[in-house]
Backbone bond lengths (Angstrom), bond angles and torsions (degrees), N, CA, C in turn:
res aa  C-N    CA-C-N  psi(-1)  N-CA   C-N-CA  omega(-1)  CA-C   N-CA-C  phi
1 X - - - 1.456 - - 1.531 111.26 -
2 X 1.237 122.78 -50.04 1.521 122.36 171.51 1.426 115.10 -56.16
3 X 1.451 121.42 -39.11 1.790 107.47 -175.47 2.045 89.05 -74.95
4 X 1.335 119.10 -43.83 1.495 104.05 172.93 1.433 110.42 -18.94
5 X 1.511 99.95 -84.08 1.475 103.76 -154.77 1.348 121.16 -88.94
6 X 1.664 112.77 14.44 1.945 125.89 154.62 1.737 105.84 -75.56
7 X 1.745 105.48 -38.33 1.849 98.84 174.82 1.436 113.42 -76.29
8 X 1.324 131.57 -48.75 1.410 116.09 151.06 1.405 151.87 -14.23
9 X 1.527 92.96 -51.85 1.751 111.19 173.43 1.369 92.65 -67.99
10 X 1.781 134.43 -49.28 1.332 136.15 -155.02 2.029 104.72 -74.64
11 X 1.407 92.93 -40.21 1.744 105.70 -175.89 2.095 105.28 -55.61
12 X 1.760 94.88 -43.92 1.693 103.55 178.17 1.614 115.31 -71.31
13 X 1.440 105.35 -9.09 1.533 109.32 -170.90 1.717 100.78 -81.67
14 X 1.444 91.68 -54.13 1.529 103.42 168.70 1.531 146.07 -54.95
15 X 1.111 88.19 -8.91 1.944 118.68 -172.76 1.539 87.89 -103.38
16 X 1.190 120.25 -51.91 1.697 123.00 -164.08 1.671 93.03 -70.64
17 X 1.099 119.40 -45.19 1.786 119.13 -167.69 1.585 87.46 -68.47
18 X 1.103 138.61 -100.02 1.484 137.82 149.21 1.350 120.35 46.92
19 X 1.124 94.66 -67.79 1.532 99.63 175.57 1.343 129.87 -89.36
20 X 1.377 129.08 -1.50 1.469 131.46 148.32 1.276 119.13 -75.06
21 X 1.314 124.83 -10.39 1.725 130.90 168.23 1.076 101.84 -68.75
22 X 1.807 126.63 138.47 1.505 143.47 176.23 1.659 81.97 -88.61
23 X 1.465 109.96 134.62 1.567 114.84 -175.20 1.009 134.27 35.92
24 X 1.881 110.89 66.76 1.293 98.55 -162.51 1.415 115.57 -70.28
25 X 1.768 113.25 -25.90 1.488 105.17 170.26 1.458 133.46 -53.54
26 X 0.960 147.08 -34.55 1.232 167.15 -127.24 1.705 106.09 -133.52
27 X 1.230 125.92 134.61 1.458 141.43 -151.40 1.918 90.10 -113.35
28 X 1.265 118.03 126.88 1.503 112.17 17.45 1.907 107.34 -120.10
29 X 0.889 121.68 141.70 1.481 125.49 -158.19 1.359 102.86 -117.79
30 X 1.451 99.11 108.54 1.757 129.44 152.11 1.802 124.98 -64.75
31 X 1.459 105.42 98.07 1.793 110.26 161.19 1.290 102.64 -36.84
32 X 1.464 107.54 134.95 1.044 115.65 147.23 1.376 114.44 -135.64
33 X 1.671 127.19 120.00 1.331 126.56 -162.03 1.431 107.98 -118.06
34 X 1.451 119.10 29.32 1.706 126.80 138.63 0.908 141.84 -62.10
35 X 1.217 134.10 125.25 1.856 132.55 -178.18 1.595 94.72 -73.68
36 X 1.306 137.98 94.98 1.657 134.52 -175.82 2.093 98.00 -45.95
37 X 1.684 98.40 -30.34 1.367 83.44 -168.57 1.430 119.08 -90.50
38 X 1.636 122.52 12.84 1.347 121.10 -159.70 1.478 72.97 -104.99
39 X 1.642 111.84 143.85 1.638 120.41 159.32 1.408 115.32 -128.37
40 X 1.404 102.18 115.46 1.590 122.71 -177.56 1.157 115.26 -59.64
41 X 1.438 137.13 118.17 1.243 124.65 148.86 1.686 148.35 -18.99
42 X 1.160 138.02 89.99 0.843 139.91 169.62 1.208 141.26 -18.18
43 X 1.451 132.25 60.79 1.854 129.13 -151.40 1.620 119.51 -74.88
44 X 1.265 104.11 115.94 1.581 110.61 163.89 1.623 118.42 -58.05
45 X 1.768 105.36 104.38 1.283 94.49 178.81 1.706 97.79 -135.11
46 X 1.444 88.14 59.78 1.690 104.23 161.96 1.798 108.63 -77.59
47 X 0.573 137.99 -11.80 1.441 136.50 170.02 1.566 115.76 -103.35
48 X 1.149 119.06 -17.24 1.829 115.70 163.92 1.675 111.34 -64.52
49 X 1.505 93.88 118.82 1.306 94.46 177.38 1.805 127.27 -77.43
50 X 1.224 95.64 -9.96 1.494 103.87 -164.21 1.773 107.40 -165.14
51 X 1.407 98.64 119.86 1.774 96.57 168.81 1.871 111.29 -129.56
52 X 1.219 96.48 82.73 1.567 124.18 172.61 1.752 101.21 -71.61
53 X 1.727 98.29 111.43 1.368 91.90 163.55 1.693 115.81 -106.95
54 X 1.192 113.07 152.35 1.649 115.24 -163.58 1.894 99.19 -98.72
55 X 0.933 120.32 130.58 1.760 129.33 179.18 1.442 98.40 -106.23
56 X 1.582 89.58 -158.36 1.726 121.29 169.59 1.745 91.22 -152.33
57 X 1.377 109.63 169.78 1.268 122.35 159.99 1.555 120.97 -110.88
58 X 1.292 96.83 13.42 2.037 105.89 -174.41 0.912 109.94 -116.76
59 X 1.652 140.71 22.24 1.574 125.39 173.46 1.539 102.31 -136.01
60 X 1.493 95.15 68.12 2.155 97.06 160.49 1.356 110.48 -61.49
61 X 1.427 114.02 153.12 1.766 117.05 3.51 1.771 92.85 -92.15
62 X 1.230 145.44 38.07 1.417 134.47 -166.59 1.820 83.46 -115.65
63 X 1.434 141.40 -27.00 1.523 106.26 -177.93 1.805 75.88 -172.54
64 X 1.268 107.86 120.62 1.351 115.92 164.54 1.672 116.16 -152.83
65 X 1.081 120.59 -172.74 1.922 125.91 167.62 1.584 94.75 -109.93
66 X 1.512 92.02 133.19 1.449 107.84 -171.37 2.129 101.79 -91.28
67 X 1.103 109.18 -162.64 1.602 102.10 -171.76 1.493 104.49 -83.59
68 X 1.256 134.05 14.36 1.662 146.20 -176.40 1.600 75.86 -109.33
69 X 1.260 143.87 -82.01 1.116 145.95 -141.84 1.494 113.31 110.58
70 X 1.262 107.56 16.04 1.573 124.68 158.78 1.704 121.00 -62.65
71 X 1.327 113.80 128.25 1.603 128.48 178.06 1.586 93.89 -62.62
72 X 1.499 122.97 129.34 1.147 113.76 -161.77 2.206 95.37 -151.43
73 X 1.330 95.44 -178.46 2.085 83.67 177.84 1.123 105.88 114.99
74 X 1.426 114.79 167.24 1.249 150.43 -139.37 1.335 97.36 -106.27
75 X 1.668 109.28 -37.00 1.703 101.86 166.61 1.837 111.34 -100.41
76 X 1.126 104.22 -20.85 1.750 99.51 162.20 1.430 104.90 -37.59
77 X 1.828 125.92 -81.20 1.103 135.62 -152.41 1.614 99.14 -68.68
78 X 1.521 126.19 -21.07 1.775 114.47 -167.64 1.574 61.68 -81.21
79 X 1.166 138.02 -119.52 1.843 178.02 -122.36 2.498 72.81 -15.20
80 X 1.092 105.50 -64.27 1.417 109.96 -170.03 1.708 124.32 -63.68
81 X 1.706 89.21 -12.23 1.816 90.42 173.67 1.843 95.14 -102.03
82 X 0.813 118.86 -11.36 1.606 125.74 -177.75 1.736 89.85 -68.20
83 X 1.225 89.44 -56.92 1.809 76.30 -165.22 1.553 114.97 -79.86
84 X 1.313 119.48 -15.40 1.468 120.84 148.50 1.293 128.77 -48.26
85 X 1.583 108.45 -40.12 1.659 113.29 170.16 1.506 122.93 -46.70
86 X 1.543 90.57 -53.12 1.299 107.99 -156.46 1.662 99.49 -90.41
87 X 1.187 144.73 39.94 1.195 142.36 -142.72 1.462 132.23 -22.10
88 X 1.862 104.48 64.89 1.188 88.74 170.56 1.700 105.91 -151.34
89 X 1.471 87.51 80.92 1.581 106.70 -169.43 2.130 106.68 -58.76
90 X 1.433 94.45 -26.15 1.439 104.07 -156.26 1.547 98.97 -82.93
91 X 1.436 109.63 -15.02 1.406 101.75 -176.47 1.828 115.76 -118.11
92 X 1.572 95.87 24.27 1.595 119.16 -173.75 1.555 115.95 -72.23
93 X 0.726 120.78 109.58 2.197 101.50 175.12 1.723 87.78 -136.94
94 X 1.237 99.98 164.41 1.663 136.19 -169.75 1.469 100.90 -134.03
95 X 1.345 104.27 129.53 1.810 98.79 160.43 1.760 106.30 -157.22
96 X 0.831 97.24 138.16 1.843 101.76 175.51 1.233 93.24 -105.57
97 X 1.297 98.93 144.26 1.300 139.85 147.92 1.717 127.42 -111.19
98 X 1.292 103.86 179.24 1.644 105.39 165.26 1.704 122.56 -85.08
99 X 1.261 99.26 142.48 1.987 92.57 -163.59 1.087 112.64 -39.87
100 X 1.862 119.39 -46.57 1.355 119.94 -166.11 1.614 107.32 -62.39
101 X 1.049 136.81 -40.29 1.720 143.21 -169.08 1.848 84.78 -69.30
102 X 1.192 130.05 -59.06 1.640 113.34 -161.62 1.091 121.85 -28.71
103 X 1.366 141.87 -59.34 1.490 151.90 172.32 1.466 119.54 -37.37
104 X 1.618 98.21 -37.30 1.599 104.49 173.92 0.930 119.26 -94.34
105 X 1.639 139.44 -30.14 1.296 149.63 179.13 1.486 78.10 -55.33
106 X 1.640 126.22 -93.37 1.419 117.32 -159.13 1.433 125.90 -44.67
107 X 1.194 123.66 -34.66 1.592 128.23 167.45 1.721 121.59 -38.96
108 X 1.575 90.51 -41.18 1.692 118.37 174.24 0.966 123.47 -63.48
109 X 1.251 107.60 -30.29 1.536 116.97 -163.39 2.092 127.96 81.33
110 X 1.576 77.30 21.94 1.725 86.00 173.30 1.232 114.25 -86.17
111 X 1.150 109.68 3.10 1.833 96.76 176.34 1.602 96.69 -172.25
112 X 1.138 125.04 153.96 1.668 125.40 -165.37 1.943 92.57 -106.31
113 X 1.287 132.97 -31.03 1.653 113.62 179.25 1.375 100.04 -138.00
114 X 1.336 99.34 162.42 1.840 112.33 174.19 1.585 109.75 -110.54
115 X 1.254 93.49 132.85 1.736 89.62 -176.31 1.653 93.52 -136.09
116 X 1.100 96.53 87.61 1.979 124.55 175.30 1.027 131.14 -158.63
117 X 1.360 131.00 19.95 1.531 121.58 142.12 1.927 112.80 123.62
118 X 2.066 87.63 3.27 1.513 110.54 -156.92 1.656 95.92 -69.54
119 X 1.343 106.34 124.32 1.838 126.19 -172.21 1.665 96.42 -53.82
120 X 1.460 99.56 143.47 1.624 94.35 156.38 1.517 116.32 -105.61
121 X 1.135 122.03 87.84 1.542 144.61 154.47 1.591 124.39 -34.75
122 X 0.919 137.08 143.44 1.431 129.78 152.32 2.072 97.24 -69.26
123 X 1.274 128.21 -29.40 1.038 109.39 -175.57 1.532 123.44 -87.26
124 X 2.258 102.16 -0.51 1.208 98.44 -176.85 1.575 121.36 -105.22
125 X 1.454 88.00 -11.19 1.554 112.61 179.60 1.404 113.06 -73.64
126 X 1.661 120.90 -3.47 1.278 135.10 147.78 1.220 115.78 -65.96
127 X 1.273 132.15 -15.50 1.538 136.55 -179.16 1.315 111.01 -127.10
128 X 1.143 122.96 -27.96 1.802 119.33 149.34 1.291 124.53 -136.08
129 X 1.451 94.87 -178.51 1.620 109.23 172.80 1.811 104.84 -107.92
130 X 1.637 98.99 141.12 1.374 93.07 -160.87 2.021 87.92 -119.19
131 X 1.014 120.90 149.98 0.975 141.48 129.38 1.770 129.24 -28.72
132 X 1.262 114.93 127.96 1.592 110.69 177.21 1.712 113.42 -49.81
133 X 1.223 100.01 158.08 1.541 110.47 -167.77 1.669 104.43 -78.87
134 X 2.190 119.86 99.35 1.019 119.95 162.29 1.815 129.22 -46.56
135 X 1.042 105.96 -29.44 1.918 122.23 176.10 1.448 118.35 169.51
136 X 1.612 85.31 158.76 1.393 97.30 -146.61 1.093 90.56 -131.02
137 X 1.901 125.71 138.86 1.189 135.64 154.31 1.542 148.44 -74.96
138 X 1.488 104.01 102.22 1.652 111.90 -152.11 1.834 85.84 -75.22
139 X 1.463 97.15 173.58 1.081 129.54 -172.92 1.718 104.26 -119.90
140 X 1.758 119.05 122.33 1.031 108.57 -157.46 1.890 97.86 -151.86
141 X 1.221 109.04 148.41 1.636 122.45 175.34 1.651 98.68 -70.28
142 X 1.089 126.55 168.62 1.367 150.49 148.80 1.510 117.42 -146.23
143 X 1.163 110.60 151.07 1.749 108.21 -158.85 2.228 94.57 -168.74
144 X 1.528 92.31 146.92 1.753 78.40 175.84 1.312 103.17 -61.69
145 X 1.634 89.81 167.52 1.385 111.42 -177.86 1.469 117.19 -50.24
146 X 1.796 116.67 -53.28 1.208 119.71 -177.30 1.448 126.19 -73.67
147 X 1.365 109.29 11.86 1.955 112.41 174.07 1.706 98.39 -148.93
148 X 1.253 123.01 24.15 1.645 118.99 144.38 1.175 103.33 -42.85
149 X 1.315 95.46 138.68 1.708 116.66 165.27 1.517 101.12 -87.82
150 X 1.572 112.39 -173.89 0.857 123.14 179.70 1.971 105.20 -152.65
151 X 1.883 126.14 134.14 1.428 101.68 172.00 1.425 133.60 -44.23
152 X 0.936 119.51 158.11 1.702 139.71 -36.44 1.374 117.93 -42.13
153 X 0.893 100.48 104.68 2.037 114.61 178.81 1.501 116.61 -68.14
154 X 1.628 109.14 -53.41 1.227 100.68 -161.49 1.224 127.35 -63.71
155 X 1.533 133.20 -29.89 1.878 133.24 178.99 1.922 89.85 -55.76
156 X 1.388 101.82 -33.19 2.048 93.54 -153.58 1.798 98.01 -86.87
157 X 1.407 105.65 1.30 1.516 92.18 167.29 1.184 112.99 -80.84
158 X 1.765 123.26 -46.80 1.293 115.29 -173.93 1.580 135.15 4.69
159 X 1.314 124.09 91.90 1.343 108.74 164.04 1.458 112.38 93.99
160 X 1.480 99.49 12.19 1.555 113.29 -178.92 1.361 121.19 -87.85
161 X 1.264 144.82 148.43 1.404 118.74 -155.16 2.083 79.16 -113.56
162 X 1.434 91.99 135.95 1.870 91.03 178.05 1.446 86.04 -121.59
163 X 1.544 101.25 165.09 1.485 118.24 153.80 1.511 124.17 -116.23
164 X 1.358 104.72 135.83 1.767 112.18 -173.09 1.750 81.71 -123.47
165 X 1.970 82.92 168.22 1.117 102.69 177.86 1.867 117.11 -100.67
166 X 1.145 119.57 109.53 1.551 137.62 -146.27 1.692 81.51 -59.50
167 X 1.983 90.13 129.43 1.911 116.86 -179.80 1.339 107.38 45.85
168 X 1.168 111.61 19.08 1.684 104.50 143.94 1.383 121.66 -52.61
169 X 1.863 120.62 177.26 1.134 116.13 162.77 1.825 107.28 -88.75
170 X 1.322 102.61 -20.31 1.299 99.55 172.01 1.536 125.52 -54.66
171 X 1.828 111.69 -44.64 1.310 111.49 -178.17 1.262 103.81 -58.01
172 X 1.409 129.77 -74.30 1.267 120.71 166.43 1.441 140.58 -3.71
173 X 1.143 119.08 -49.44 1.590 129.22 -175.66 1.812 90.74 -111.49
174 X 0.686 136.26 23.84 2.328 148.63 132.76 1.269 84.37 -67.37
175 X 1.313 120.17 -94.89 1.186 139.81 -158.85 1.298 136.81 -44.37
176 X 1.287 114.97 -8.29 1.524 150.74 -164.52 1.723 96.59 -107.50
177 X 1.375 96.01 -70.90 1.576 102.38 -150.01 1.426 99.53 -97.91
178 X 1.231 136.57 -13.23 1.222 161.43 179.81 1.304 123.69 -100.83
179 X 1.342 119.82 13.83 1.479 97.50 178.46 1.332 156.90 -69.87
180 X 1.509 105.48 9.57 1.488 103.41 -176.81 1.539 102.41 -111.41
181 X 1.569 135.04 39.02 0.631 152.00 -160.08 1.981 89.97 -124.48
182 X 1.693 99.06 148.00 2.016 106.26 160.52 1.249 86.53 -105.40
183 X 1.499 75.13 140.94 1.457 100.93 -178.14 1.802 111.07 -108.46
184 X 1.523 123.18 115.92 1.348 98.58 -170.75 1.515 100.46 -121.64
185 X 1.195 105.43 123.02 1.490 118.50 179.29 1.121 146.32 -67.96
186 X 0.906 148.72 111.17 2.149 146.77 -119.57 1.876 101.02 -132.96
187 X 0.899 129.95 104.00 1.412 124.88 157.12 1.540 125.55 -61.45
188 X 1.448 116.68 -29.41 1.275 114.33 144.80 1.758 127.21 -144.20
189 X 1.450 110.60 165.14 1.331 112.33 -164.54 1.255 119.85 -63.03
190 X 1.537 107.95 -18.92 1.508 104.21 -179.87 1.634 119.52 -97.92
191 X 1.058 107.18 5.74 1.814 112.68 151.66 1.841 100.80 -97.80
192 X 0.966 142.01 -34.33 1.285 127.04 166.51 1.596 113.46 -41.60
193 X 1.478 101.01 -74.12 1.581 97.94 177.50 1.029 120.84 -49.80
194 X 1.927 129.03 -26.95 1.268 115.04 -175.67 1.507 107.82 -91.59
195 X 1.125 143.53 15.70 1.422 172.32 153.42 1.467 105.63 -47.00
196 X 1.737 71.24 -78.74 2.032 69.21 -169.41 1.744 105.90 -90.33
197 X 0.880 132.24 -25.71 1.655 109.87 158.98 1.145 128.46 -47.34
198 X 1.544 119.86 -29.60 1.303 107.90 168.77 1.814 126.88 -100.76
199 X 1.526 90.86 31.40 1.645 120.80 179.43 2.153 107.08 49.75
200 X 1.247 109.80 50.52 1.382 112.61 156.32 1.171 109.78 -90.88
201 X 1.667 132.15 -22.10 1.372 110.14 -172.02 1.748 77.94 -121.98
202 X 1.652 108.03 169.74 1.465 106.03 172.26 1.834 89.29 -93.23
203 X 0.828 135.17 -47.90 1.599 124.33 -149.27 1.596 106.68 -144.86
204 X 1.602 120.85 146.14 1.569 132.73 -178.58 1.250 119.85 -105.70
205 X 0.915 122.34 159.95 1.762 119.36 -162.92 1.847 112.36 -132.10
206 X 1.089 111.00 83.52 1.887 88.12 -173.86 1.596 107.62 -175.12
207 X 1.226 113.03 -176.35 1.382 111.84 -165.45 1.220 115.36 -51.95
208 X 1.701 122.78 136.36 1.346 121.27 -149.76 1.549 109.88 -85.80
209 X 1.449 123.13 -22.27 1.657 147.85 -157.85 1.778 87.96 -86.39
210 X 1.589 119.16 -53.28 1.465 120.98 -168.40 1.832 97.67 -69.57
211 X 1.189 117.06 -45.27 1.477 106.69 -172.99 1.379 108.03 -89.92
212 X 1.733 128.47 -2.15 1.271 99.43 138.17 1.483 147.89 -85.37
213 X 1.212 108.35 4.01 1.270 119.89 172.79 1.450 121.46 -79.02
214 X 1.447 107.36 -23.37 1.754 135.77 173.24 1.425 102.94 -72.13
215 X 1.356 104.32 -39.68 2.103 94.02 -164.68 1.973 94.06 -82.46
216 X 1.415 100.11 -19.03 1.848 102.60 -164.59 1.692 94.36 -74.80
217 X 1.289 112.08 -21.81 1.837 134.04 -160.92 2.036 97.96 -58.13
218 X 0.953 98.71 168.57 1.506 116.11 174.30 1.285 95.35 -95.53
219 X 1.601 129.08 -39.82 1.702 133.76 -178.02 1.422 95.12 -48.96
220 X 1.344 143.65 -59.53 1.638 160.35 -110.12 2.287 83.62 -103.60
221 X 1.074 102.85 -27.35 0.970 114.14 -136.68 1.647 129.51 -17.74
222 X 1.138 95.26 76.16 2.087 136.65 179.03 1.428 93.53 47.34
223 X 1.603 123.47 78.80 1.514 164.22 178.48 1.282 114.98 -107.46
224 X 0.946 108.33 -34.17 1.596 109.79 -156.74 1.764 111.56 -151.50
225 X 1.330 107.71 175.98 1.758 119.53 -178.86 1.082 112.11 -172.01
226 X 1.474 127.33 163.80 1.410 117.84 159.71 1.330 130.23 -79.70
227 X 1.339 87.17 169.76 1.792 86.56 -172.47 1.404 96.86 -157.20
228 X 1.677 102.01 132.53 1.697 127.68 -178.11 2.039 90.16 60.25
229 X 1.292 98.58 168.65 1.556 131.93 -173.69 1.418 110.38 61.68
230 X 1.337 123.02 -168.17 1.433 119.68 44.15 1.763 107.22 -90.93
231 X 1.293 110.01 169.70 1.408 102.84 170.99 1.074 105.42 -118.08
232 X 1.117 141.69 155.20 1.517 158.95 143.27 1.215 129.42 -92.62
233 X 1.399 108.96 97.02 1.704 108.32 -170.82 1.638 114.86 -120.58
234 X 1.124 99.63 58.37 1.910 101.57 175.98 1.557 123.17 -2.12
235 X 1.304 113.17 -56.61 1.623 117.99 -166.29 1.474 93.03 -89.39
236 X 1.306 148.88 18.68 1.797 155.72 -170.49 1.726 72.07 -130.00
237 X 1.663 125.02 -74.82 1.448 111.97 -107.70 1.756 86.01 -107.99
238 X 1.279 116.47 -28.04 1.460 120.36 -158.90 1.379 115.37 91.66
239 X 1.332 129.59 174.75 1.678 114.02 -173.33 1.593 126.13 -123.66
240 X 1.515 94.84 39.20 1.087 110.69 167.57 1.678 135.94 75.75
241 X 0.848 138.78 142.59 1.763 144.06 -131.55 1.118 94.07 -63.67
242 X 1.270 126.52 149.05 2.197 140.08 -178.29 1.442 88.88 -144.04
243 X 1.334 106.54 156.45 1.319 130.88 91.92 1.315 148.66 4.76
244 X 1.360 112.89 80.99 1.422 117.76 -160.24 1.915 108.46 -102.51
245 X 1.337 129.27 104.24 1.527 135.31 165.26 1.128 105.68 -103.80
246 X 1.131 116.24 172.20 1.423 142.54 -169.26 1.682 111.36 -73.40
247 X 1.400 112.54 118.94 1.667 99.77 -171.97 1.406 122.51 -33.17
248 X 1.746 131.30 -48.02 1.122 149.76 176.78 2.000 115.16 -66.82
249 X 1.424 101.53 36.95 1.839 114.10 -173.54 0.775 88.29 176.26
250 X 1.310 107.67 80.68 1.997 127.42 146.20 1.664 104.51 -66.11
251 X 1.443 117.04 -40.05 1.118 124.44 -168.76 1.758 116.75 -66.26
252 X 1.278 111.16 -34.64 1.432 126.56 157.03 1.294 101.06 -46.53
253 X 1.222 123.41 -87.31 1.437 123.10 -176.96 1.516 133.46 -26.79
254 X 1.746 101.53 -40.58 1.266 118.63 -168.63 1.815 95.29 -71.50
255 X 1.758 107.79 -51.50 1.347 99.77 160.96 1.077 135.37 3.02
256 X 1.750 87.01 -98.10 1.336 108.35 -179.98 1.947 127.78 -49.91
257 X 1.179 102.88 -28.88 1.774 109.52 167.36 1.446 102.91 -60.50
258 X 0.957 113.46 -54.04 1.991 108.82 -176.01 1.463 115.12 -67.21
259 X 1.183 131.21 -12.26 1.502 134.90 165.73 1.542 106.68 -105.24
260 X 1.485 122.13 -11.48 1.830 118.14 159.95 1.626 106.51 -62.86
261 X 1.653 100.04 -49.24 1.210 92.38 -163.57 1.457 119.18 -84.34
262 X 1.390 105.34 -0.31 1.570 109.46 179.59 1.404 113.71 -83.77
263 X 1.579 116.33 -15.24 1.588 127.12 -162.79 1.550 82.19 -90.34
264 X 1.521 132.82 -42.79 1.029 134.19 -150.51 1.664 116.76 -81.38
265 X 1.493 124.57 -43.97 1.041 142.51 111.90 1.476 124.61 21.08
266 X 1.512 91.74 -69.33 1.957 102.96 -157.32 1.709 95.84 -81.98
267 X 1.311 80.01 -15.90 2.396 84.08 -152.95 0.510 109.62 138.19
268 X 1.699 133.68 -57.67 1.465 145.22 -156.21 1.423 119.92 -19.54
269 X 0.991 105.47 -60.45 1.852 125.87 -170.95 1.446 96.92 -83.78
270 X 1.463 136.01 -4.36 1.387 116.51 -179.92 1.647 88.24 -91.69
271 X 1.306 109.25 -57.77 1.751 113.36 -167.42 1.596 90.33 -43.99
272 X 1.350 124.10 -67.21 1.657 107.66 -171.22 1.718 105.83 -47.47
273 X 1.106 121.91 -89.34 1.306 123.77 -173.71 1.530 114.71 -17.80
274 X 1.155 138.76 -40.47 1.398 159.13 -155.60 1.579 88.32 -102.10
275 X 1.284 123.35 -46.24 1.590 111.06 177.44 1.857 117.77 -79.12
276 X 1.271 120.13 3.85 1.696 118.00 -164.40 1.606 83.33 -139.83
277 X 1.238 126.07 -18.89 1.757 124.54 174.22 0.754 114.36 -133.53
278 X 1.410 114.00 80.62 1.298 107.55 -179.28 2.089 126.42 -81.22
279 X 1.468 84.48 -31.52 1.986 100.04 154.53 1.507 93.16 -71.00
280 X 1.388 106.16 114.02 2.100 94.45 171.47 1.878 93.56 -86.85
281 X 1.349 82.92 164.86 1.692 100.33 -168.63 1.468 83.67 -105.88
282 X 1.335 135.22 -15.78 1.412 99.74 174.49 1.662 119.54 -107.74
C-alpha cells in the first residue's frame, strides 16, 4: 500500500508538470514551470547600480567559449534577456570565473548573482538567496525505437529488465517507484548505452537532459527514444537550476523571478531551450 500511494503522488506530479507544456503530446516539448495565472510584481530597480552575473566557462551547453573564444550558453542568452526584462540592459555585465572563486567573488561584492548551475540546498540557502527554479531535470526511460512504450507505463514494465546507473539517485527512485521491474546496474554510461543497443536490457533509466544528448549523439545512432514520463521527483532529483544572490537580497531574487517568468511567458525561454535542446528531455 505505501509504494501504491508514493507512485500515485509521483503519477499526480507528472500530470501536474504535464499540463503546463504547450503540446505536451507532440515533440518537441518545452517545460514550462509558471503558474500563467500567478502575476509577479514588477521591481523598481532604478537605483541598482550594477547587476553583474558571475558564470564558469566549463559547463556546456549552459556557459562555455565558443570557437571565437566568445562567453556563450544557455545561461549567457537567459542572464541577457533577464536584464532586458528588467530594463536595465546598460547596467548588465557577465563574467566567468572559475567555480571555486564564485562564492567569494559574490561574498565581495564582485558581482550581485550566480548563474552556474549552483544547487538549491537547504544547506545552500544558508549561503544564499536563490531565485525560483528556471528548469528542472526530469527523470526519464529510453528504450529502441521499435518497443517504446507509451503512458501508462507502469503494468507494461513488469518484468522488464532496465538499466540504471549503480548508487545513483536515479537507481534509487527505479527502485522505489518501480518495483516490479530488474533492475540492472551499470558503473558506467557507456556500457549502459551499449547494453541496450545491442538489446540485452529492454529499457534505461536516468537523467533525462544526459540521455538526450545521447539519442541527439552519433553514438545513439537514431536507436532509441523515450518512452512514458518525464518524471519529476524533487527529493530523487533536487528542484532544479536558480538563481543564486547573496543571502542578505531576497529582493534581487524576487527580481529576478518576475523577469524568469516574463521570458517564460513571452517564449523567450522556449526559443532558448529549443536552441541548446534541441532532443527536449521532457
Amino acid at each position: 500500500m505505501a509504494f501504491q500511494w508514493r507512485f500515485q503522488v509521483l503519477a499526480v506530479a507528472l500530470i501536474a508538470a504535464l499540463a503546463w507544456i504547450p503540446g505536451a503530446r507532440a515533440d518537441p516539448q518545452v517545460p514550462v514551470l509558471w503558474d500563467a495565472k500567478e502575476r509577479l510584481p514588477k521591481p523598481d530597480l532604478s537605483a541598482l547600480p550594477r547587476l553583474r552575473f558571475l558564470t564558469t566557462t566549463d559547463f556546456p551547453p549552459f556557459n562555455f567559449l565558443d570557437g571565437a573564444g566568445k562567453l556563450s550558453g544557455f545561461h549567457i542568452d537567459l542572464a541577457r534577456a533577464i536584464c532586458a526584462e528588467l530594463g536595465i540592459v546598460d547596467k548588465c555585465q557577465i563574467q566567468a570565473l572559475p567555480w571555486a572563486e564564485l562564492q567569494g567573488a559574490l561574498e565581495k561584492g564582485e558581482g550581485e548573482a550566480i548563474i552556474a548551475g549552483i544547487a538549491a540546498t537547504p544547506q545552500s540557502r544558508q549561503t544564499y538567496a536563490f531565485s525560483r527554479a528556471y528548469l528542472q531535470f526530469p527523470a526519464r526511460f529510453i528504450m529502441p525505437k521499435n518497443k517504446a512504450l507509451a503512458e501508462p507505463i507502469f503494468d507494461k514494465l513488469h518484468g522488464k529488465r532496465v538499466g540504471v546507473i549503480s548508487g545513483s539517485a536515479h537507481e534509487r527512485m527505479l527502485r522505489d517507484y518501480f518495483s516490479t521491474v530488474q533492475v540492472v546496474p551499470f558503473d558506467k554510461p557507456e556500457a549502459l548505452y551499449g547494453d541496450l543497443k545491442a538489446g540485452k536490457i529492454d529499457a534505461a533509466f536516468g537523467d533525462g537532459m544526459r540521455f538526450a544528448f545521447w539519442l541527439g549523439g552519433s553514438d545513439a545512432a537514431g536507436c532509441c527514444r523515450f518512452a512514458g514520463g518525464p518524471y519529476l521527483a524533487p527529493e530523487y532529483l533536487g528542484t532544479g537550476m536558480a538563481i543564486a544572490t547573496r543571502a542578505d537580497n531576497p529582493a534581487l531574487a524576487a527580481a529576478l523571478d518576475y523577469a524568469l517568468q516574463e521570458i517564460s511567458m513571452k517564449g523567450t525561454f522556449a526559443e532558448f531551450y529549443l536552441r541548446y535542446f534541441p532532443v527536449s528531455f521532457f
